[in-house]
N, C-alpha and C positions, 0 to 999 in steps of 0.2 A: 552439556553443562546443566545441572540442578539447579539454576539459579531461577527463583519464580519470578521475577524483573527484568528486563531487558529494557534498557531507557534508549533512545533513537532522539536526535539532537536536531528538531528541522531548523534549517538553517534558511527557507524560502522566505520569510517575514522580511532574514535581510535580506535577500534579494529584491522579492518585491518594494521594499523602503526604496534600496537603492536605485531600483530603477522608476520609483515616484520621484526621487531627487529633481530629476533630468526634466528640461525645460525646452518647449518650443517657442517661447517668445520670439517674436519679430521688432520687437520696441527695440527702444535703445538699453535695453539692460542685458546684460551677459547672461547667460543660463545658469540655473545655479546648479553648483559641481557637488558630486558629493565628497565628503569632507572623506580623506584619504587614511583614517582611524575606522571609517563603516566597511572599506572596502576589504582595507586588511584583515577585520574581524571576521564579516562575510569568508573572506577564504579561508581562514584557520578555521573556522566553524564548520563550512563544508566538507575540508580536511577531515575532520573529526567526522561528522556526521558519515560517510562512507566507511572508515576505518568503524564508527561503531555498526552501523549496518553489517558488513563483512563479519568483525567479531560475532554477533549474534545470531546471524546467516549459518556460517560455520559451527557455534556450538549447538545452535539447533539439528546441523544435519549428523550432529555426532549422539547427540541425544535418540535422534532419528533411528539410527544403525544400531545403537545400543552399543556405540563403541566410545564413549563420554569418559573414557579413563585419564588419569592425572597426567601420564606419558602424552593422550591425542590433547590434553588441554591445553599442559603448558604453554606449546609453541604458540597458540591460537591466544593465551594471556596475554603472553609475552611482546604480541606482535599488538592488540591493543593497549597496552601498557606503554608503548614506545610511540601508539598516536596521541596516547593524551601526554605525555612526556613534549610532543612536539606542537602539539595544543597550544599546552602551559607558554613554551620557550615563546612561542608565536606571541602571545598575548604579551610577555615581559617584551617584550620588541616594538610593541605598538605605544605610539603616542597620544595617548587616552586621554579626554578633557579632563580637568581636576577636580569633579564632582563626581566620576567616577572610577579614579582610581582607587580606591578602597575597594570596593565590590567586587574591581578585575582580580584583585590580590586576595581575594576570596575566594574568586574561582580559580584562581591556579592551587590555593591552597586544596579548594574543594577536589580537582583535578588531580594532585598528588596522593591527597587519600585516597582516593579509585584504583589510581595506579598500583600505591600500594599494595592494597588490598587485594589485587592480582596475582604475587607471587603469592598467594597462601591459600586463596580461596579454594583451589580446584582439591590439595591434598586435605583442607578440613583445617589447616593452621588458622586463616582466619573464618568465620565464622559469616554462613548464607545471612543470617541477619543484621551482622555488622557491615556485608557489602552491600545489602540491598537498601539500608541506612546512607549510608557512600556517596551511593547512586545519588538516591532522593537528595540527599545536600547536594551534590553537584546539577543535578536540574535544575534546584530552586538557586542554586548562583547562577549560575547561565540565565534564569527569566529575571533575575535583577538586574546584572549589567544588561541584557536586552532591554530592560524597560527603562535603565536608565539611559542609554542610546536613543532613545524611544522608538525601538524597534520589536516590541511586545511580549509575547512568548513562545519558547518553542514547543513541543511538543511533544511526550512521549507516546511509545509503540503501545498503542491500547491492545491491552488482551494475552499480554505476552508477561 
């Protein structure tokens, strides 16, 4: 793959959120749970996060070989184009607090352009700087609904 970007989605802030959630009090108060909107996002995020790993794993080693052609790309699009397609669906599923749903509806939207932009990238239809554009909007949705969750940011693949 000639793409100069490859964005990696860490998904550990929600984890470690989530597992700050968790209480060992001994008083008389319940332990507090974490709200069942962090956990769902956590997995769809994870989800993602390995599906983009792989994708970029894979087009690196085609790049690697010098065998990076539109035939070895597709399938390797097409199969991350189907993670963020199951991304997206995950995210529409989740019952999101109402301060931010707008921003999830941002990242599914940002989500579908990625996907998009999949079918076309590899034969030159769409264009390495209108994906690598894509990308960038879809991080910076993923670190909003993250920070509006208040679970921070994630993090791109530095160097790649």
């Amino acid at each position: 793959m000639a793409l100069p970007h490859r964005w990696r989605f860490v998904w550990s802030v929600a984890a470690v959120a989530l597992a700050g959630c968790a209480s060992t009090s001994t008083g008389g108060t319940a332990p507090a749970t974490t709200p069942s909107y962090l956990q769902q996002y956590a997995n769809a995020g994870s989800a993602l996060d390995t599906a983009t790993t792989t994708w970029d794993q894979l087009g690196q080693a085609l790049v690697a070989a010098g065998t990076n052609t539109i035939a070895n790309e597709e399938p390797i699009d097409a199969s991350y184009a189907t993670a963020l397609d199951a991304f997206a669906t995950a995210l529409q599923a989740i019952e999101f607090p109402a301060p931010a749903k707008n921003d999830v509806h941002a990242l599914v939207d940002a989500a579908g352009a990625v996907r998009n932009d999949l079918s076309g990238v590899a034969s030159g239809v769409v264009s390495t700087s209108q994906f690598v554009t894509d990308e960038s909007n879809l991080q910076a949705a993923i670190n909003v609904v993250q920070q509006e969750l208040g679970l921070g940011s994630s993090t791109p693949i530095a160097g790649v």
